[in-house]
LOKOL-485432 format. One record per residue: x, y, z of N, C-alpha, C in turn; residue in three letters. Coordinates in nm, 4 decimals, decimal comma. Layout:
N
X Y Z X Y Z X Y Z ALA
...
***
This chain:
146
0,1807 -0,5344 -1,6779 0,1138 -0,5995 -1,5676 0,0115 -0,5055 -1,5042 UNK
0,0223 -0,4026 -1,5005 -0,0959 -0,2662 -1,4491 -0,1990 -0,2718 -1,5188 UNK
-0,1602 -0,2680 -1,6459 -0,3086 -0,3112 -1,6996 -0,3840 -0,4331 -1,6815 UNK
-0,2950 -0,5095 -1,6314 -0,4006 -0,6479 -1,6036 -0,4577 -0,6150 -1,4631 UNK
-0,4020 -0,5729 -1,3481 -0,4603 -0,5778 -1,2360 -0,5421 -0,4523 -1,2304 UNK
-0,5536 -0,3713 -1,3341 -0,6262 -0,2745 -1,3588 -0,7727 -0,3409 -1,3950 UNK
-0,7544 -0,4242 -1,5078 -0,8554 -0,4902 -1,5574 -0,8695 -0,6153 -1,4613 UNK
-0,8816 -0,6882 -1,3844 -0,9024 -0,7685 -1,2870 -0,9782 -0,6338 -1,1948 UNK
-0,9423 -0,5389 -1,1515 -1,0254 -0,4724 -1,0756 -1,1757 -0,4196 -1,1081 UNK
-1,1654 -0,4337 -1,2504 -1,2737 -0,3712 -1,3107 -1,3637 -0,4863 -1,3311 UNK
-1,3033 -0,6198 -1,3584 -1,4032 -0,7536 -1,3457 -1,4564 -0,7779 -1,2336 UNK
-1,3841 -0,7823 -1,1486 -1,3798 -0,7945 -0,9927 -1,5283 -0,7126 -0,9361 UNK
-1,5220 -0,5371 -0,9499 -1,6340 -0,4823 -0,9263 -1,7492 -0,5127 -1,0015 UNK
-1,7474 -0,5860 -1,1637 -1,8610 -0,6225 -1,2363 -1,9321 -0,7432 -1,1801 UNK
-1,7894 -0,8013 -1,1135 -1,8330 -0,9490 -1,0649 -1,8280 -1,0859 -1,1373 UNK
-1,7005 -1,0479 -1,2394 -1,6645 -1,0937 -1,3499 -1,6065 -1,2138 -1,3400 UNK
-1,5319 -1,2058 -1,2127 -1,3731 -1,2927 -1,2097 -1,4255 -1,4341 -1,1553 UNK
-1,3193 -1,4969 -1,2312 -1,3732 -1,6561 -1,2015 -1,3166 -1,6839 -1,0417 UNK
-1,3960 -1,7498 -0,9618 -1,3592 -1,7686 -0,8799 -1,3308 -1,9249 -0,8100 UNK
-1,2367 -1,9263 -0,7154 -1,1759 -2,0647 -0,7200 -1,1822 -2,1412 -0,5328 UNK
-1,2930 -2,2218 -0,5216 -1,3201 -2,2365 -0,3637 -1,2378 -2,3693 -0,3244 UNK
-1,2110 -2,3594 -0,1866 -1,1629 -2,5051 -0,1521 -1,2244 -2,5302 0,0011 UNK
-1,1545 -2,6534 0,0419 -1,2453 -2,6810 0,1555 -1,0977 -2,6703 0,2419 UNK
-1,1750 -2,6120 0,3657 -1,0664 -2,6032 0,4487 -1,0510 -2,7503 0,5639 UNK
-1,0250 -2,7150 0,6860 -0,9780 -2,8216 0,8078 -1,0708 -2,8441 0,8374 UNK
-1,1917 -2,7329 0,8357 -1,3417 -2,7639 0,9375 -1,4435 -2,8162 0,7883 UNK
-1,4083 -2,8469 0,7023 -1,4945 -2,8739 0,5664 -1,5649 -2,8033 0,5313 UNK
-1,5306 -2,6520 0,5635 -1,6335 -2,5427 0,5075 -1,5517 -2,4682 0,3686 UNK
-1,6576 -2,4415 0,2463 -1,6033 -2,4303 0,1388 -1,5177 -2,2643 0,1378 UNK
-1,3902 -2,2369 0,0944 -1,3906 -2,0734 0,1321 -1,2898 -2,0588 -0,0161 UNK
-1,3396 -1,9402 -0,0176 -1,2733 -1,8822 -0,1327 -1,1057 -1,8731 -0,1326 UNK
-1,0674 -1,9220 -0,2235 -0,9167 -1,9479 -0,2160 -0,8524 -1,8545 -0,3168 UNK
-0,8970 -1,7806 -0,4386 -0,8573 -1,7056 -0,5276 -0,9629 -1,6530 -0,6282 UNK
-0,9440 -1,5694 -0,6599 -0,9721 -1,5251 -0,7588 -1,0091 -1,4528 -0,9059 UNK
-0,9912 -1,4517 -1,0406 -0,8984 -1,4063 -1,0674 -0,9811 -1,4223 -1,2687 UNK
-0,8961 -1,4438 -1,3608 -0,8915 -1,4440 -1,4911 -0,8098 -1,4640 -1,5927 UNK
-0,8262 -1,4921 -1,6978 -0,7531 -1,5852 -1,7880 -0,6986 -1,4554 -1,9107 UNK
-0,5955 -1,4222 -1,9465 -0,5848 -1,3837 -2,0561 -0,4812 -1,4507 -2,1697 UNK
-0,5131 -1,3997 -2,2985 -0,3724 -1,4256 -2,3603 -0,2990 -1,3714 -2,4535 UNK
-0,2018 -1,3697 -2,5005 -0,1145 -1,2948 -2,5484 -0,0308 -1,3749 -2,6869 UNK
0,0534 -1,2850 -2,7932 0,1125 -1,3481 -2,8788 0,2789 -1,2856 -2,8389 UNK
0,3531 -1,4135 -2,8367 0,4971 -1,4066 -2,7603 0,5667 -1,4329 -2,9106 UNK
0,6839 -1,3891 -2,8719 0,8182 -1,4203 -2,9553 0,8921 -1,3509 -3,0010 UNK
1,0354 -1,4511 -3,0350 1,1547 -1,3844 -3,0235 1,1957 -1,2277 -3,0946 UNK
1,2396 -1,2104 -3,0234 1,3084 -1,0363 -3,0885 1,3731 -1,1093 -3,2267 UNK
1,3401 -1,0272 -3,3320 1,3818 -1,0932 -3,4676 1,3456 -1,2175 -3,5016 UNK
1,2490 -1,2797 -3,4795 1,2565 -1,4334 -3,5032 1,1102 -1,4239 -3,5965 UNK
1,1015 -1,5360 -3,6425 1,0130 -1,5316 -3,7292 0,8670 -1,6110 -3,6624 UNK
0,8900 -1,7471 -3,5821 0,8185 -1,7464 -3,4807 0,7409 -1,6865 -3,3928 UNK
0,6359 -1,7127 -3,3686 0,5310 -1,6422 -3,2780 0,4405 -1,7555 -3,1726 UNK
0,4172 -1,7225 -3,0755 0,3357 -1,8447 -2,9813 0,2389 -1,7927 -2,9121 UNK
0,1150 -1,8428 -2,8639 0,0192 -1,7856 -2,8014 -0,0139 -1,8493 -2,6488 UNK
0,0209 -1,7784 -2,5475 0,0590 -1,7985 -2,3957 -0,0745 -1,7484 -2,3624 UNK
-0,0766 -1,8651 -2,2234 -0,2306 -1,7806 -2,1838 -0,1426 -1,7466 -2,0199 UNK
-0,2009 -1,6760 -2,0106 -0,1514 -1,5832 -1,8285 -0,2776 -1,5778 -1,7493 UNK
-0,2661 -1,6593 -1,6144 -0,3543 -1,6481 -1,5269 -0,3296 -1,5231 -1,4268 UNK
-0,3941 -1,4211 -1,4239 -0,4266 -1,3038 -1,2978 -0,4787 -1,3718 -1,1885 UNK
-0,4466 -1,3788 -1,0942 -0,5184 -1,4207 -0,9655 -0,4712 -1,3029 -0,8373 UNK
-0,6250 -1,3372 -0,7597 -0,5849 -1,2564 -0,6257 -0,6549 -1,3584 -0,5376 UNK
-0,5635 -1,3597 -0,4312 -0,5830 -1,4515 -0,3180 -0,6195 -1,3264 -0,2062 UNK
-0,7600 -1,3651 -0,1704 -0,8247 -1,2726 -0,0410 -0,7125 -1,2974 0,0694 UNK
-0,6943 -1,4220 0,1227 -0,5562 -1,4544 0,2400 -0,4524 -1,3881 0,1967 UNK
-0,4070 -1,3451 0,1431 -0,2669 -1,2929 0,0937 -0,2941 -1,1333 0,1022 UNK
-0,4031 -1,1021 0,0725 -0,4503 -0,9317 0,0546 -0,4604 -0,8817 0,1991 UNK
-0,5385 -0,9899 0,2493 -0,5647 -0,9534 0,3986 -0,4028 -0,9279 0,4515 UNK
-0,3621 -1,0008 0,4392 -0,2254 -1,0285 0,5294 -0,1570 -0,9143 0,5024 UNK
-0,1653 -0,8688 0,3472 -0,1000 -0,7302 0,3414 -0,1271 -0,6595 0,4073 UNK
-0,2379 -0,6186 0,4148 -0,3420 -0,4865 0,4181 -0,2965 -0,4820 0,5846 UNK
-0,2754 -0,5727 0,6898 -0,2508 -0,5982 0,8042 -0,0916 -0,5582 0,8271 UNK
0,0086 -0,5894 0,7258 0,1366 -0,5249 0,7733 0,1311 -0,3607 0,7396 UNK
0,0371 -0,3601 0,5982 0,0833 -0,2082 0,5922 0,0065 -0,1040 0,6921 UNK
-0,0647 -0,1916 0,7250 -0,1666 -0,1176 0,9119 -0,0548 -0,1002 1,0379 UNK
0,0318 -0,2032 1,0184 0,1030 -0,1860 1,1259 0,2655 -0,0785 1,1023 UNK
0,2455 -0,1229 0,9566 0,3945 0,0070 0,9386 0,3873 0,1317 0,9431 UNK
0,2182 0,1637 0,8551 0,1741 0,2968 0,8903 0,1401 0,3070 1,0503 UNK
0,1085 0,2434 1,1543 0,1224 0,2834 1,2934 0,2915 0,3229 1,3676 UNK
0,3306 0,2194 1,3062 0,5087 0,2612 1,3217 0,5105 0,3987 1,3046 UNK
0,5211 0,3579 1,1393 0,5929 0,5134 1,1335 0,4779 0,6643 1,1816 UNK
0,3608 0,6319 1,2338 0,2754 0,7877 1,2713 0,3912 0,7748 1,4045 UNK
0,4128 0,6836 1,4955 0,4617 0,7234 1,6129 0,5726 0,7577 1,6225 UNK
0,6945 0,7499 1,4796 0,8137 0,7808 1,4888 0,7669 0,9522 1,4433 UNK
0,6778 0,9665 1,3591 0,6660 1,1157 1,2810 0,6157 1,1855 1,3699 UNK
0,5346 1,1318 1,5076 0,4841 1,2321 1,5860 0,5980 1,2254 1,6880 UNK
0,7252 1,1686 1,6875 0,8193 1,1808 1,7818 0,9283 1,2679 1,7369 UNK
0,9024 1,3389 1,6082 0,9964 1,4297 1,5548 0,9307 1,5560 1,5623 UNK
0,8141 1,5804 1,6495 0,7640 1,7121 1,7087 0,7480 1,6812 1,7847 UNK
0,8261 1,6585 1,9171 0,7427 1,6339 2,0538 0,6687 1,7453 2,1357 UNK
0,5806 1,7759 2,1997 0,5869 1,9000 2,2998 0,6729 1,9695 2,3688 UNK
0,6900 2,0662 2,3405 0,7996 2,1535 2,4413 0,8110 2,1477 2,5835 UNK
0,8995 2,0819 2,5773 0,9624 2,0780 2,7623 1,0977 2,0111 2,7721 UNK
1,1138 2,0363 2,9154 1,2969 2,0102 2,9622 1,3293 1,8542 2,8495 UNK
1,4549 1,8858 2,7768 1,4911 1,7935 2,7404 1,4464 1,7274 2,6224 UNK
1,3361 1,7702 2,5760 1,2730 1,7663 2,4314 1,3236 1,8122 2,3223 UNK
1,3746 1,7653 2,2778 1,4487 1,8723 2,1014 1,3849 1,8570 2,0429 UNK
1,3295 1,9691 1,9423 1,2610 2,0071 1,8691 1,3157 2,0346 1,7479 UNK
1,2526 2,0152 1,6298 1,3166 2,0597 1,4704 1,2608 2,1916 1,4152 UNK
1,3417 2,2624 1,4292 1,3530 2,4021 1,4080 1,3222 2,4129 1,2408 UNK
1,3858 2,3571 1,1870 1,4561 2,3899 1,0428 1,3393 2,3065 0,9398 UNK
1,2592 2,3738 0,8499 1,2074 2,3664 0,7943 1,2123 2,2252 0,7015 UNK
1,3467 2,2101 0,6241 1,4094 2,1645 0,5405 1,4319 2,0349 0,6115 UNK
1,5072 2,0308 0,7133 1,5273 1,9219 0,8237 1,4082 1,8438 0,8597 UNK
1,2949 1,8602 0,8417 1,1743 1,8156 0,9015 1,1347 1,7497 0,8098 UNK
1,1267 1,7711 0,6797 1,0808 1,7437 0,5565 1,2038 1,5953 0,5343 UNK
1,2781 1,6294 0,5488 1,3763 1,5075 0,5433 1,3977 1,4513 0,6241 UNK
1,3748 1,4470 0,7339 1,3544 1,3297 0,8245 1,2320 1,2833 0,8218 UNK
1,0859 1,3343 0,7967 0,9592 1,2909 0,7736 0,9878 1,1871 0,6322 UNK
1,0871 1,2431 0,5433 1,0925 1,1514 0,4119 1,1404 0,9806 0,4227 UNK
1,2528 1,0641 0,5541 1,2942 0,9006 0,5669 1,2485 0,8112 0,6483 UNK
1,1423 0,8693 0,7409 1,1042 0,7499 0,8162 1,0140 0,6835 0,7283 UNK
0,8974 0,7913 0,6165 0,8136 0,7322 0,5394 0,8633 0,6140 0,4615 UNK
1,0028 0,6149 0,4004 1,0731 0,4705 0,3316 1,1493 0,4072 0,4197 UNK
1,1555 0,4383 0,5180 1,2009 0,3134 0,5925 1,0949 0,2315 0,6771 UNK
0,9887 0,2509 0,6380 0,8519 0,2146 0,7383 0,7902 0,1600 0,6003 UNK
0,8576 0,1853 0,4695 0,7553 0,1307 0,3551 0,6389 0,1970 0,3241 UNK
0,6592 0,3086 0,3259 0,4734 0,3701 0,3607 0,4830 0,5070 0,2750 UNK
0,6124 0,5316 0,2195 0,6103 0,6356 0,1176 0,5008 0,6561 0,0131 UNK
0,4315 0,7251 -0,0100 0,3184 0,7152 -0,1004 0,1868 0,6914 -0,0186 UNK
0,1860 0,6291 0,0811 0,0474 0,5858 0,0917 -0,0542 0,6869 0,1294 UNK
-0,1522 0,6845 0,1733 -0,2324 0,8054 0,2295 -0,2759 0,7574 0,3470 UNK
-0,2710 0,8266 0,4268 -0,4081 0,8032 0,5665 -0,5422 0,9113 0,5699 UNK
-0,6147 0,8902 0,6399 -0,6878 0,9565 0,6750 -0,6811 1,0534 0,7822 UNK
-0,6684 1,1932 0,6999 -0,6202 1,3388 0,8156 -0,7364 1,2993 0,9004 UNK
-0,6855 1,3688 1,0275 -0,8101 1,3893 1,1069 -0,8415 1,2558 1,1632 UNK
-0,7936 1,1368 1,1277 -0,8268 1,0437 1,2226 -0,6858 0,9800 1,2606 UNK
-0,6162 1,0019 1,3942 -0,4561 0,9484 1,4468 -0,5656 0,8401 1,5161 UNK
-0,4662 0,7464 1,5384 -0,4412 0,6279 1,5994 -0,3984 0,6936 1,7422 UNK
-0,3136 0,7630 1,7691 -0,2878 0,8000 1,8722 -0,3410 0,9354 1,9518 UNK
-0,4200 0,9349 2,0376 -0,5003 1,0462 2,0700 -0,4522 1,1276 2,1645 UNK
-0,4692 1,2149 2,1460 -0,3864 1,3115 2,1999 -0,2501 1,4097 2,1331 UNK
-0,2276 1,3236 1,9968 -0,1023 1,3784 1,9524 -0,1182 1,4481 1,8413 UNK
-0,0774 1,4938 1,7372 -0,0592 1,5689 1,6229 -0,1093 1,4937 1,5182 UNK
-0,1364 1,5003 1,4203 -0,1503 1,4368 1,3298 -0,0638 1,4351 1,2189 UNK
0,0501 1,3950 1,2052 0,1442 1,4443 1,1263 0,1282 1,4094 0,9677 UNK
0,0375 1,3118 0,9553 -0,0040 1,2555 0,8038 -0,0533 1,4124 0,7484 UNK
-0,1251 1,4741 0,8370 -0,1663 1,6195 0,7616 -0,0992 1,7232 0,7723 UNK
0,0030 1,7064 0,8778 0,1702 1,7534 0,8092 0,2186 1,7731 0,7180 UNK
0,2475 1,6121 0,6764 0,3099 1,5925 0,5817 0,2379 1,6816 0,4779 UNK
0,0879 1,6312 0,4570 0,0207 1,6860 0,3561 0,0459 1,7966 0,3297 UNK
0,0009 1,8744 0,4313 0,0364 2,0659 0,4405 0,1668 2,0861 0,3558 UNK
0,2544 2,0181 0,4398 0,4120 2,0871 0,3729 0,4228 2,0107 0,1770 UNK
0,3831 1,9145 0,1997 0,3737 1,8669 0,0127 0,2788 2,0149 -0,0376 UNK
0,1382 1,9669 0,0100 0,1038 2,0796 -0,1121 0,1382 2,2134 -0,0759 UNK
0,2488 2,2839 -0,0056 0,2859 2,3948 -0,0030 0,3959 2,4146 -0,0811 UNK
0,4223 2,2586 -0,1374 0,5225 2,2658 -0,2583 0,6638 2,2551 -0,2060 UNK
0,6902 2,2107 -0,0004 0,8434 2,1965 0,0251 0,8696 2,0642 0,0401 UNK
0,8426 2,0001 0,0153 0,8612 1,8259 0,0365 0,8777 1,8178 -0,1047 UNK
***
């Protein structure tokens, strides 16, 4: 399947992909998907039979958006839980001392927020005034302790 949405990306930037419009509530035409046809030769493990399946790739812009919008909001989650595991020093603030400890609690908020892997952009927080811990994280990965 990577290679197909690999290759859908590469049509996509050529400007390849067939595209599929509909009319909405206000009768204006809007893009509803879009996407490409491939096909393939199927059949059974040991069998002498063979069949030729065609597989539609599609990407729905509404559906991408909608992603692209939760994983905006999980990566805001979790910067404010990761900048709450260094707070500033003062009465009543605990702080993570322990190298090792930091790295593993930064690990787990990243999969419990869904956001393991992703990247942000160092140097630009959402929250001003605070740390930037995405280049934290970074620092301590490529220093090789994460």
């Amino acid at each position: 399947m990577e290679t197909w949405i690999t290759a859908g990306v590469a049509q996509g930037e050529a400007g390849a992909l067939e595209r599929i419009f509909r009319t909405n509530d206000r009768g204006h035409e809007v893009l509803a998907a879009e996407g490409y046809e491939v096909e393939r030769t199927c059949g059974v493990p040991g069998g002498t039979e063979a069949w030729t399946e065609r597989v539609l790739v599609l990407r729905s812009p509404m559906h991408a958006q909608q992603q692209a919008v939760g994983l905006e909001a999980r990566l805001g989650y979790a910067e404010k839980k990761l900048a709450a595991l260094t707070p500033p020093r003062g009465r009543g603030k605990r702080q993570i001392t322990d190298e090792a400890t930091l790295v593993e609690a930064i690990d787990t908020v990243l999969k419990d927020h869904r956001v393991h892997g992703c990247s942000a952009s160092p140097g630009k927080s959402r929250a001003s005034g605070k740390r930037n811990m995405w280049a934290a994280v970074a620092a301590l990965r490529a220093a090789g302790r994460g």
